[in-house]
N, C-alpha and C positions, 0 to 999 in steps of 0.2 A: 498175176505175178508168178512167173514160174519159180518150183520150191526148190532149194539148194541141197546136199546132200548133208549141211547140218542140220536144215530146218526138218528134216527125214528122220535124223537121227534123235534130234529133241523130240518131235513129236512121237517118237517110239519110246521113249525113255518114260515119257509123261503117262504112255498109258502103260508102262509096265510098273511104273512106282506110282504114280500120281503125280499129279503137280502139289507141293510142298503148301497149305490151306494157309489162309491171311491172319496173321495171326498178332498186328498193331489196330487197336482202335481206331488209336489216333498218329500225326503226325509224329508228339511230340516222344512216344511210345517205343517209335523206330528209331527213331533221333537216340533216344536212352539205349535203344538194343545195340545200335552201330554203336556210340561212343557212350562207355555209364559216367563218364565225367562231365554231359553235358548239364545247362542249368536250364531250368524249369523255374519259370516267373509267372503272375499275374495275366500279365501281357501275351504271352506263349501262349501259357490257356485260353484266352479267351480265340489267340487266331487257328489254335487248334480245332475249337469249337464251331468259326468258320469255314474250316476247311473240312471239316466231315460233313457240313453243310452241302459244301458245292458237291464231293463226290457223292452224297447220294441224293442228289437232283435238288433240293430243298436251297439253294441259291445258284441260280446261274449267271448271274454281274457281283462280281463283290470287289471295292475296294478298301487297303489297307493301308493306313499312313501312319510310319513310327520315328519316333528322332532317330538320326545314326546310330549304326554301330550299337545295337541291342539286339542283332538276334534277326532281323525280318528276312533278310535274303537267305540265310543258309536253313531259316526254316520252311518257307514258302517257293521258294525258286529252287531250292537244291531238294528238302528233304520231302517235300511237297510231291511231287509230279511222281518222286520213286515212290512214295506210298500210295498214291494214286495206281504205281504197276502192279504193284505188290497185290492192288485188288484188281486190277483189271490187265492184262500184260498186252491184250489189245488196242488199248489207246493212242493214239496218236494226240502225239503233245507237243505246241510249238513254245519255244520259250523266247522273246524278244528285250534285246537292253539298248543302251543309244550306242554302241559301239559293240562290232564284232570280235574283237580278243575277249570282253567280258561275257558276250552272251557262247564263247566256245568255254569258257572254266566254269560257266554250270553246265555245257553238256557233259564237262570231259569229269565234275565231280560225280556226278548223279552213277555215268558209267564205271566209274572207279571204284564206288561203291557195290555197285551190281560186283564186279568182276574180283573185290578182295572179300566178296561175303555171298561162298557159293558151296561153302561147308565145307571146304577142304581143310585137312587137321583140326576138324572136329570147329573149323568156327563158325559162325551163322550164317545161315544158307537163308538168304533173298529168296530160293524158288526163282529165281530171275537169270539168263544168259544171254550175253551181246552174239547176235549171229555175226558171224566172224570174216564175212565177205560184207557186212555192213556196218562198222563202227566207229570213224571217226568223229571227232569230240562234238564237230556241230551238226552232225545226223548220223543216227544210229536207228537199231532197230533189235527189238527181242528177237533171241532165236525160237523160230517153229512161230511165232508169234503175228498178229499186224501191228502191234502196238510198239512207239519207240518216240524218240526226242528227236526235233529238228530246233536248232539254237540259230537266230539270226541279230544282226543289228537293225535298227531302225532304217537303213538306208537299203538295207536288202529286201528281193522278195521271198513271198511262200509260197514258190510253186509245189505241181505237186500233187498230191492227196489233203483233202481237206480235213485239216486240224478241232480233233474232238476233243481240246482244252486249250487254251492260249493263257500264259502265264507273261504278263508285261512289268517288268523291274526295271525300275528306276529309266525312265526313257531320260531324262536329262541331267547332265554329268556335272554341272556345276553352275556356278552364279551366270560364267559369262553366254553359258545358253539357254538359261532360263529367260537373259534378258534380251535376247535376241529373236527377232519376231521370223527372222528367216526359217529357225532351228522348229520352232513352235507350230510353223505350220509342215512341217516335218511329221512331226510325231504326230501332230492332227492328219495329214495325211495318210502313214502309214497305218493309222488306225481304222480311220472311215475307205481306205481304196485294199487297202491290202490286206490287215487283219481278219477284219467287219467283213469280207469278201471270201475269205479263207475258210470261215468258220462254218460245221458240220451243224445241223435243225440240230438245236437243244445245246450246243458246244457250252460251259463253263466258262467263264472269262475273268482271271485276277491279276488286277491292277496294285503292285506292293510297290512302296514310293519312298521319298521324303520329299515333301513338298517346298518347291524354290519359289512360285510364284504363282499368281491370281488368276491367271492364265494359263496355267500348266494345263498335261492332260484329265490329271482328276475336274482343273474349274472349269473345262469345255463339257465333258462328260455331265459333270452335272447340273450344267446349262443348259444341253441340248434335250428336244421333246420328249425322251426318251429317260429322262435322271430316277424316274420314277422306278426302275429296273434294279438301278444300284443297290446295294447296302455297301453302307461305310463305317467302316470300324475307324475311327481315329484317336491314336491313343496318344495324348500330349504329354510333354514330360512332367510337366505340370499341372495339378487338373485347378482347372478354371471356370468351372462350370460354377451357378448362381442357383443355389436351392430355390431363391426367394421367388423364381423366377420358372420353377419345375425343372428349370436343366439337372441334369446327373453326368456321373462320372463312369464312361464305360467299365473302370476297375473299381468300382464303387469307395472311393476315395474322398475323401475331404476336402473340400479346396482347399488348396495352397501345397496340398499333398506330393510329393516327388513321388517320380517312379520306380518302382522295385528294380533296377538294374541287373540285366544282366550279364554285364560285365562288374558289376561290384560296386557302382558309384556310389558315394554315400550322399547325403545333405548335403555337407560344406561341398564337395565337388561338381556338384548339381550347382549350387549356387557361384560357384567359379565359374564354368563355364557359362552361367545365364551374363554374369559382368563379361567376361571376356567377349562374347560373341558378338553382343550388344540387342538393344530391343527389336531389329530389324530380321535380323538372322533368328531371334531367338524365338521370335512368333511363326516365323514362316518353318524351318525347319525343323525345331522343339515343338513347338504347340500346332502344330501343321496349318497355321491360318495364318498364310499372306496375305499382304495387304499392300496393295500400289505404293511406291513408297512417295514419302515429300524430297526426300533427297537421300543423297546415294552413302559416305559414309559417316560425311558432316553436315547435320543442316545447320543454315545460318545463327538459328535459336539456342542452339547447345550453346555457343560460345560467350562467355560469361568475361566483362572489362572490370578491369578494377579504374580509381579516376584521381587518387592522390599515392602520390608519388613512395615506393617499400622501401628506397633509399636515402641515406643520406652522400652529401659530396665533404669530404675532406679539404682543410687547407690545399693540401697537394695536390688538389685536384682526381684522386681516386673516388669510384663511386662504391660504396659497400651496402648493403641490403640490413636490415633491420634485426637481428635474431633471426637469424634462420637456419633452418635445419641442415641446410646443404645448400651448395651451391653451384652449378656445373656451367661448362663453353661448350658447344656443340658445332662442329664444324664439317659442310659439305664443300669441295673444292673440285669444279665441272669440269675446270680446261683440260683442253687435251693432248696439249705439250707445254714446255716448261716457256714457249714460245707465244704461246696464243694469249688472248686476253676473253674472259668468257666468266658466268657469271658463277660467286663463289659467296656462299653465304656464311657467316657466322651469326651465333645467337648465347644469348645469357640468359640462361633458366635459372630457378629458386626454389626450393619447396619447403614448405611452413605446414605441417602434417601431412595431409593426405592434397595438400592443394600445390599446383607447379603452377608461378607463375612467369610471362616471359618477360624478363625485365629491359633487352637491351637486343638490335639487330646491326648487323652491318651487314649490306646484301649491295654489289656492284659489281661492274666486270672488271678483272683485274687481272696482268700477267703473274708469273710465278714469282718475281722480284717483289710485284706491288700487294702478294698475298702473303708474303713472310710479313712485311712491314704492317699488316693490317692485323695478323694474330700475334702480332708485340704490342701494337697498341691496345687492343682487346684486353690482353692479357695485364697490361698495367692500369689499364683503365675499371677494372675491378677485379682486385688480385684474391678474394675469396673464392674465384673460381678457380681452383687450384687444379681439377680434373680438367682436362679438358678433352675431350674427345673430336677424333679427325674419322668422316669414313674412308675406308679403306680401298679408296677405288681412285681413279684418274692418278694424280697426284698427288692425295693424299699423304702416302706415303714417304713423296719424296721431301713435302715439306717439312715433316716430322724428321726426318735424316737432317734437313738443314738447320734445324731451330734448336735440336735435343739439347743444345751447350746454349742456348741463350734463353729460354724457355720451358718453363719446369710445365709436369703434368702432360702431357701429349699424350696421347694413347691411340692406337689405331684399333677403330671398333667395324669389325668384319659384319655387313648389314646379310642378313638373311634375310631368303624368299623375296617376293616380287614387292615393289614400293607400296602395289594396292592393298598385298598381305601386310606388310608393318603398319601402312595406317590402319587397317583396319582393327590391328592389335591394342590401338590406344584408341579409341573412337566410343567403350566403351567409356573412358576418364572424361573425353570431350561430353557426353549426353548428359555424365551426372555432371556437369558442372564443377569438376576439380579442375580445370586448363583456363587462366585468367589471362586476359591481354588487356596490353594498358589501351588507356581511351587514347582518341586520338591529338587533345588537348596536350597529354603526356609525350606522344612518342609520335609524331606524323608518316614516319613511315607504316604504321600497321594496316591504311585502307591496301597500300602496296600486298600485307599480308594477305590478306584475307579476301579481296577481289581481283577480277579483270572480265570485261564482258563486253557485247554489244547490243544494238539498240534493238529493238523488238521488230523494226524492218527488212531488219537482217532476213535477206533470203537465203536459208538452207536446202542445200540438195538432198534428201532421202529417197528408200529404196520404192517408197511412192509418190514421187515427184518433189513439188516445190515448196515446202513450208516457211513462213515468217517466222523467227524467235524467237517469238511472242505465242506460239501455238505448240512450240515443240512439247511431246512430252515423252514422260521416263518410258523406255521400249522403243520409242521410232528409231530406226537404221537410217543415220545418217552416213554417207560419204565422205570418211578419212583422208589425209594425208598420204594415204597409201594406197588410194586408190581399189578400195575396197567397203562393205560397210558394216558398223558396229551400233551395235544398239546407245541408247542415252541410259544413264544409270540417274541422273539427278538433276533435278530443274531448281531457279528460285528468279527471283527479283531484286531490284535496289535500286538506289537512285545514284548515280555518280554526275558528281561536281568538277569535269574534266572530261571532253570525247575529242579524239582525231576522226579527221574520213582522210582514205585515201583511194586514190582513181587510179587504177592501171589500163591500159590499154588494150579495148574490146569488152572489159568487163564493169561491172557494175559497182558502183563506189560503196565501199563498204567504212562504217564507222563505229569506232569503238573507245577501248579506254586506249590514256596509251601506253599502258603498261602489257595491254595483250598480246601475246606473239601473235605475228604472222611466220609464215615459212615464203621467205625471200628467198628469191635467187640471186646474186649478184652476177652483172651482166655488162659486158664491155661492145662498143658498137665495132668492127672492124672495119676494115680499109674499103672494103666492099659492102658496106651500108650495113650489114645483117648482124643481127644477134649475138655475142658469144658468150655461153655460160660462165664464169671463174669458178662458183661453189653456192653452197647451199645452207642456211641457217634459220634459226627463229630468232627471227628480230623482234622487239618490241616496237608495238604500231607508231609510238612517237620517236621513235628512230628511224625512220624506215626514211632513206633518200630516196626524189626523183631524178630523170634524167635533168640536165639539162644546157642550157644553149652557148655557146661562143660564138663572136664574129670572124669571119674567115678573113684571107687576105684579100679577097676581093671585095670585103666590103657585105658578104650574105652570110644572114643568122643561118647557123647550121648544127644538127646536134652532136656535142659533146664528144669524145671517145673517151672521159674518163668513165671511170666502177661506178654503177647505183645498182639501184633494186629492179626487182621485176617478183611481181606476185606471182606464184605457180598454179596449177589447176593439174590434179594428177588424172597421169594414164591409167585407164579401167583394167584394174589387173585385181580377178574375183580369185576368193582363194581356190575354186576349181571348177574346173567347165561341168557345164551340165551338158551331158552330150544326147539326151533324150526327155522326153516328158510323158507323165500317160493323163492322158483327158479323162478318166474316170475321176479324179480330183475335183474336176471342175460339173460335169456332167452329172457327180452326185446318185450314180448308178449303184447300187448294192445288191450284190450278186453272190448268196452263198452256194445255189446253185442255180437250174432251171425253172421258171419262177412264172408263173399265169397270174398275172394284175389286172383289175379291171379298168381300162380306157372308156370314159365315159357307158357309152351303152355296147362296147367290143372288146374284148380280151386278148392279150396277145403276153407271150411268151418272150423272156430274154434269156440267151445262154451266151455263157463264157468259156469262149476254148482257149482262154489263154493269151488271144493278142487280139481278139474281133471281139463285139461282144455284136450279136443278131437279135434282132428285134424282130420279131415271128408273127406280123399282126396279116391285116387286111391291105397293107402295102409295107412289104416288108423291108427294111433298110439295117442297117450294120454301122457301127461304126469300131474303125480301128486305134484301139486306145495308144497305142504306145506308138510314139511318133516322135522321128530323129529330127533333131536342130540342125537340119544343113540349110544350103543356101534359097533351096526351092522352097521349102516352107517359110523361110525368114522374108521370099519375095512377096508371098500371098498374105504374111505380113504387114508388109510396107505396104502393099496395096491399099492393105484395109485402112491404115493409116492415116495416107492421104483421102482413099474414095468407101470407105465403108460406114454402115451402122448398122445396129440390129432395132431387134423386137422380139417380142414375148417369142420363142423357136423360129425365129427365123434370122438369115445374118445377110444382109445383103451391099455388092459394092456399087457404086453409081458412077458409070463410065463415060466418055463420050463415044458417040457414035461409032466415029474414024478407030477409037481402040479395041477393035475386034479382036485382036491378037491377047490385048489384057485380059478378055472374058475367055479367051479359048485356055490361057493357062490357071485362071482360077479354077475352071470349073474344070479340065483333067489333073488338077491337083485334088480335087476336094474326091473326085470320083475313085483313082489308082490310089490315093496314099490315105484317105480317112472313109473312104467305102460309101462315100454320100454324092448322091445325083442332087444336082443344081439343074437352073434353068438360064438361058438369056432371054431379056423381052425389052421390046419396045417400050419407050411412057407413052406413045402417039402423039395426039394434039397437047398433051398437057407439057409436054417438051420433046420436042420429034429432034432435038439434038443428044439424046440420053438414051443409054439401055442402062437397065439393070439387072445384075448376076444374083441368083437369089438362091441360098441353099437352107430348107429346113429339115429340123431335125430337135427333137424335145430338148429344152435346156440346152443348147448350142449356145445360145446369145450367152450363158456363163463364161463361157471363154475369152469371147470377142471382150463382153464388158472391162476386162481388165486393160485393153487397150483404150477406155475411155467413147464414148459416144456425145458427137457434135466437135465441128471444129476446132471450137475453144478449149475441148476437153480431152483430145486427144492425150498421149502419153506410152513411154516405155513401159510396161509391165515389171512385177517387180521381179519375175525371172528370169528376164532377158537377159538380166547385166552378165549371169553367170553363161550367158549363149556360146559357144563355138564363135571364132571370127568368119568361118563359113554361112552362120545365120545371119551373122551381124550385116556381114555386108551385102546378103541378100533382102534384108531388113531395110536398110539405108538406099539400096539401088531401086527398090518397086517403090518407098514411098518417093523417093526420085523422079520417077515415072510418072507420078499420077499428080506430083505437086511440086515441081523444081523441072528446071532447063538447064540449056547446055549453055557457056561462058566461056570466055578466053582463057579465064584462069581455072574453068574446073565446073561445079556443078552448083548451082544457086536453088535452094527449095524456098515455100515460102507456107507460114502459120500462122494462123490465131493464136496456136498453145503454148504458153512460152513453156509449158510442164515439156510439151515433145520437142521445140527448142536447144534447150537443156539438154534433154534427154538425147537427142543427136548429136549435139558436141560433144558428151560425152562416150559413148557408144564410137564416134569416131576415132576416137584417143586408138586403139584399139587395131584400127586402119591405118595408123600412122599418118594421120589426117587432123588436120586442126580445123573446127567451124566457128567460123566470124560470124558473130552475131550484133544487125542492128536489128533499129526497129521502128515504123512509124505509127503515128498517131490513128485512130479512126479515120478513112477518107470520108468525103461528102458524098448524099446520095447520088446516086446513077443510075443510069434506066437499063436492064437486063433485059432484054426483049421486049414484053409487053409490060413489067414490071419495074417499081420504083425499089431499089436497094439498097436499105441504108446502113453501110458496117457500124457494130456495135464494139468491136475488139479490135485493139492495137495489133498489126500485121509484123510476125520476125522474119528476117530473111536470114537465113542460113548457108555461106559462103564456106563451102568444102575446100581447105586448103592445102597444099602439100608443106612440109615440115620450114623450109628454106624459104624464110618473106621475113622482110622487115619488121612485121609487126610482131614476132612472137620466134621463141626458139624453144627447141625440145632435146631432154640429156638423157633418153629413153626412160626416165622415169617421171617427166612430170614437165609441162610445158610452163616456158615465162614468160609474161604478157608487164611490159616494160610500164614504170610507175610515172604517171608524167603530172600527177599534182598531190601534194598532199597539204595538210594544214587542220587548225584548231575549229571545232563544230560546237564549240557551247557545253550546254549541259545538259540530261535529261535521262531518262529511265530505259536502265541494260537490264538485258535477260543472261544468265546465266545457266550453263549445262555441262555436265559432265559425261565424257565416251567412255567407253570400256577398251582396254587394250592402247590401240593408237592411241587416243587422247589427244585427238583434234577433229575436225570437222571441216569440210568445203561450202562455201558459201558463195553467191554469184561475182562476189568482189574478189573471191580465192581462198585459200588454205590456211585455218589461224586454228592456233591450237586451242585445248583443252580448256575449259574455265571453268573453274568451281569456286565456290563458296569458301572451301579450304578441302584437297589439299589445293593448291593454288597453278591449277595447270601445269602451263609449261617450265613452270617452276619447281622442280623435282628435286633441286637444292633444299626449297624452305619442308618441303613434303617428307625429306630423309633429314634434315637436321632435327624437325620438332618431335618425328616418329623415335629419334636415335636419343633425343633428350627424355623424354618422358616414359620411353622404358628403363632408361637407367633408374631414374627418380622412381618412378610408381612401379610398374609393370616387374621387372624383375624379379626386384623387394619381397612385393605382395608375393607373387607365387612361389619365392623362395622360402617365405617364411619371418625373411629378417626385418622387416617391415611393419611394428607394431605401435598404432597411434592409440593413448589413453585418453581418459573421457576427460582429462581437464583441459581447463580455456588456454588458447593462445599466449600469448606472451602482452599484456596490456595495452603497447605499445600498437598492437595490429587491431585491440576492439572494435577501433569508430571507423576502420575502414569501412565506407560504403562499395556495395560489388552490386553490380546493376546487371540486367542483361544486356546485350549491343542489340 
């Protein structure tokens, strides 16, 4: 590195005064010199204590897990790494977060501090100066110095010079990427290919966190062979530690003991936010030990029925509630013009101390005419509900304009933050069992509440193929309505006494309740036989029309031109291309630098320049890690596809004879683009109509694997989805080549996998190409040569079709495959699961939304009227203050209620 004419001038300076001697112990020493109003806790000290650790060699893995907002990052990430310069100005430090703006505000604090504490007018002098031709917030560097910050996100690399600390904060930003396995392998990547690689013989390494899940990088870390390295400091807000049992309390603490805050919490606030967050939130990110969860923010069990009746009816026919403390209407109204007819929930809540129960629903579709007429009757039909609350969204408002003169109490109540945020805001009421619904003896509509699901053979598409139902669990990325994937938050079971199927055309009949939505298209046939969209909704499955027939004037049954359904199957649209990959992920190479291992009874040497990594042995090979998803790679794909498998380091595809030109482009791909010599060879007698292209190389077969090995087992990888349409349809045309022909209408492949199946019709979306898929049974045996063959797997044929055919139409977001049966399927046992975000799912039957337990899917009405009832009633109250229930009994009248669990 040649020196700059500051780095001249620093280095002259230092030796004519000296460099200014270290003069903090510790962290938190600095912390008090830069600001005397910081706080000094318990907890502080003791990661104090760890960090004078790592710098003077005495830990080199440490991780640190604290609840929020106490103090870890600004003392580990920001004041950490500067007291680290303060004794060494040489180091080089890389600091990584899940996102690039956060990991640039601690480079750009760390340097801010260097630059307003360098003793001018007498204030404290760091000893420390940014050279001034190297300082921007996410790489800097001491002046006169080697030592500086390089700040990246997760998604970035560290090139470069190799990093003699790496400080890792918080790699994942919230619930919805904790729960996502795409994100997870993310941060497990960037650790094992980039960091783990980055790192200088002896480098320090701290992991400071809050723990979101069981899976995160602290529970890889100390899963993997290596955990033995770690120290883990975890300090829970709570100590829960069991004497009886020798556990202790890092702060040596009492069980049951809160944490000395440093931000001021006291007890009572500790214990608010232990209710508010709920048990789930409150172990993983307070007490830092997650746990897989049973369900996502309701399970079925919390919910508590009461079975005889809180009301009485009046002569007049008004219903009034028993003594109660309060009594409210809670109204969500969906439609979207004063025109449409779309679903509009009302509901009658009651609270009798700390308990809210729901006493009364009317939940149907209804224009704006027949939703005035619905909260008058409401409204007389139990006039103790004096309040009544409307949210303030669609039309809300306008009905509150119309009603003000004939209906007292209206209120429009502005819902904050996102639906998943308010239920979760009452979720802890739901666990402790204050939220009562009547049995269903009482009120027949509450299975409506409280379920919708389907059967356990439901086949779901995820971002690793094909799952049943019945298998799904909390974490797998299933394929949305949007054509993207989102992990599952919550699984459960139940039995329902009512399922529809319905069969749409090309796709797989799917059955459910019939309350659950599907996402329909309505679709008109035109003059010219074909498809045409009208619009798009979620219908409930027992609503859901098919085509169908009239007789013409000639006497011939022909289809219809009036409106019905058509089930959609959305276009693969990933929230962003991955426009390259590096094989060290999969290859499992770890390279901090030039590295002599022993190979059985030979040694050989790996070095990294940065985009090759050379294997230095007794035949030396290379292979080129970082490799672009265009269309030439996506073909050596497809090949493998249809004609490949591996083994232990070796990966090889099985050609015929006649496709010499197949083995010529494998093996100058595998040669010019990943640096690896293959071979071609005959099988001879053992099948003189076959060669085989054969390339090894140690740990190869990791890669292929995710393509799946054998026929049957074929499959898209789960990175594909995110491919360039340049891979894709190099991807789509080799395995074309190797297992599909040419047809009139286009291109026909054929599979054992229904996983790769699938996975092409998908992937085709994408092409603006639709894949018809049937499928036949196992054929009988037949003689292959000398050989008797007996298939063992149902064969798919894959019909690549252009957009314009009868059977199916596309409105660039989502293609409809026309419903041509539906009807009643009996009864029996649905599985039920909740998505994150979208809040739906794609199944081989098509697109149906979201099913939980409670809040209740596609039902966002019942989700935002019971979350907007029961903060009024509890939630508010309580944290305002005015909310004070005394220790005496109820009111007589309510003793001999029995309250059972559902």
């Amino acid at each position: 590195m040649t020196a700059t004419i500051w780095d001249i001038a620093a280095r002259r300076a230092a030796a004519i005064y000296g460099t200014p001697t270290h003069r903090w112990t510790t962290p938190g020493q600095l912390a008090a010199a830069i600001d005397p109003s910081t706080v000094q806790t318990e907890a502080l000290d003791l990661i104090d204590e760890a960090l004078v650790d790592v710098a003077e060699g005495r830990c080199d893995r440490l991780i640190i897990t604290v609840p929020p907002q106490e103090g870890k990052s600004t003392r580990v990430t920001t004041v950490g790494p500067l007291w680290m310069l303060t004794r060494n100005p040489d180091l080089r430090i890389a600091i990584a977060c899940y996102a690039q703006d956060l990991a640039d505000e601690f480079g750009r604090n760390i340097r801010n501090h260097i630059t307003s504490n360098d003793g001018t007018d007498g204030s404290l002098d760091l000893g420390l100066r940014i050279a001034p031709d190297n300082g921007a917030a996410r790489r800097w560097r001491i002046a006169g110095r080697r030592g500086g910050v390089r700040a990246v996100g997760l998604t970035a690399g560290l090139t470069g010079k190799a990093a003699e600390a790496i400080f890792i904060d918080d790699p994942i930003a919230d619930l919805i990427q904790a729960n996502s396995t795409a994100w997870r392998e993310v941060v497990w990547g960037f650790w094992t290919a980039v960091a783990n690689t980055r790192l200088a013989p002896g480098a320090p390494v701290v992991v400071i966190l809050t723990r979101w899940h069981e899976d995160d990088l602290v529970g890889r870390l100390l899963a993997a062979e290596d955990a033995h390295r770690w120290r883990v400091i975890n300090i829970p807000a709570q100590a829960d530690h069991d004497p009886a049992k020798g556990e202790t309390d890092p702060l040596g603490r009492e069980p049951g003991e809160y944490l000395n805050s440093a931000r001021g919490r006291t007890v009572e606030q500790w214990e608010q936010i232990r209710v508010a967050v709920g048990s789930r939130v409150w172990n993983a990110l307070y007490q830092g030990r997650p746990t897989a969860p049973e369900g996502d923010l309701f399970e079925r069990g919390w919910w508590r029925e009461y079975t005889s009746p809180r009301w009485i009816v009046r002569d007049d026919g008004s219903y009034w509630a028993i003594n109660p403390d309060e009594v409210i209407q809670s109204w969500d109204m969906a439609f979207k013009d004063t025109d449409s007819s779309d679903w509009v929930v009302g509901q009658v809540w009651a609270r009798w101390g700390l308990q809210v129960y729901l006493l009364d629903q009317v939940r149907e579709r209804l224009s704006f005419v027949e939703t005035r007429k619905a909260v008058r009757r409401l409204a007389v039909k139990w006039p103790q509900a004096t309040l009544k609350l409307v949210e303030d969204k669609a039309n809300g408002t306008a009905v509150i304009n119309s009603l003000q003169r004939t209906v007292a109490g209206l209120i429009a109540e502005e819902p904050h933050g996102s639906k998943y945020a308010r239920a979760a805001a009452i979720s802890p009421f739901v666990e402790a069992g204050q939220v009562l619904l009547p049995a269903p003896e009482l009120a027949p509509w509450v299975g409506e509440f409280i379920d919708e699901c389907v059967i356990g053979s439901t086949v779901i598409i995820t971002r690793h193929g094909l799952i049943p139902a019945s298998e799904i669990k909390v974490g797998d990325e299933v394929l949305t309505h949007r054509g993207r994937f989102r992990p599952v938050t919550a699984t459960s079971v139940r039995e329902a006494p009512e399922l529809v199927t319905i069969r749409a055309k090309t796709l797989d009949p799917i059955t459910l309740t019939p309350n659950h939505p599907v996402f329909a298209m309505t679709v008109r046939r035109n003059v010219a036989g074909l498809l045409a969209p009208i619009g798009k909704e979620w219908v409930p499955a027992g609503e859901v029309s098919c085509r169908t027939a009239v007789l013409s004037a000639r006497g011939e049954i022909e289809p219809s031109h009036k409106p019905h359904h058509a089930m959609t199957f959305p276009v693969l649209d990933p929230d962003q291309e991955l426009q390259e990959i590096d094989l060290r992920a999969w290859f499992d190479i770890k390279l901090p630098e030039a590295k002599t291992e022993g190979l059985g009874r030979k040694t050989y040497a790996i070095v990294d320049d940065g985009e090759t990594i050379r294997i230095n042995s007794a035949r030396a090979q290379s292979l080129r890690y970082r490799q672009v998803l265009d269309r030439r790679f996506g073909r050596i794909c497809g090949l493998y596809l249809a004609e490949g498998s591996y083994s232990t380091g070796r990966v090889f595809w099985s050609l015929h004879k006649d496709e010499t030109e197949f083995a010529e482009e494998i093996t100058s791909f595998l040669r010019e683009r990943w640096g690896i010599n293959s071979h071609v060879a005959s099988l001879g007698k053992a099948n003189p109509n076959c060669i085989n292209v054969t390339a090894s190389l140690r740990r190869m077969e990791r890669f292929f694997a995710e393509f799946g090995r054998g026929a049957a087992n074929k499959r898209i990888p789960w990175w594909a989805w995110e491919a360039p349409a340049a891979f894709i349809e190099g991807l789509v045309s080799g395995w074309l080549d190797g297992d599909g022909h040419k047809t009139a209408q286009g291109w026909k492949g054929t599979t054992t996998s229904p996983h790769l199946a699938w996975g092409i019709r998908l992937l085709a979306t994408r092409l603006d190409k639709w894949a018809l898929l049937s499928w036949s049974e196992p054929r009988k045996p037949s003689l292959i040569g000398k050989h008797t063959v007996t298939p063992r797997h149902a064969t798919f044929s894959v019909d690549l079709l252009d957009r314009e055919k009868a059977t199916h139409v596309f409105d660039g977001e989502h293609v409809g495959l026309w419903v041509k049966e539906t009807g009643p399927a009996g009864n029996g046992t649905v599985y039920n699961f909740t998505v994150a975000e979208d809040e739906s799912y794609v199944t081989t039957g098509g697109a149906v939304h979201n099913c939980a337990s409670f809040p209740n899917g596609r039902h966002d009405d019942q989700v935002d009227g019971t979350s907007q009832a029961i903060n009024r009633l509890l939630l508010a109250p309580l944290l305002a203050g005015t909310l004070i229930v005394g220790d005496d009994e109820l009111d007589e009248e309510l003793d001999d209620y029995e309250i059972s669990p559902i």
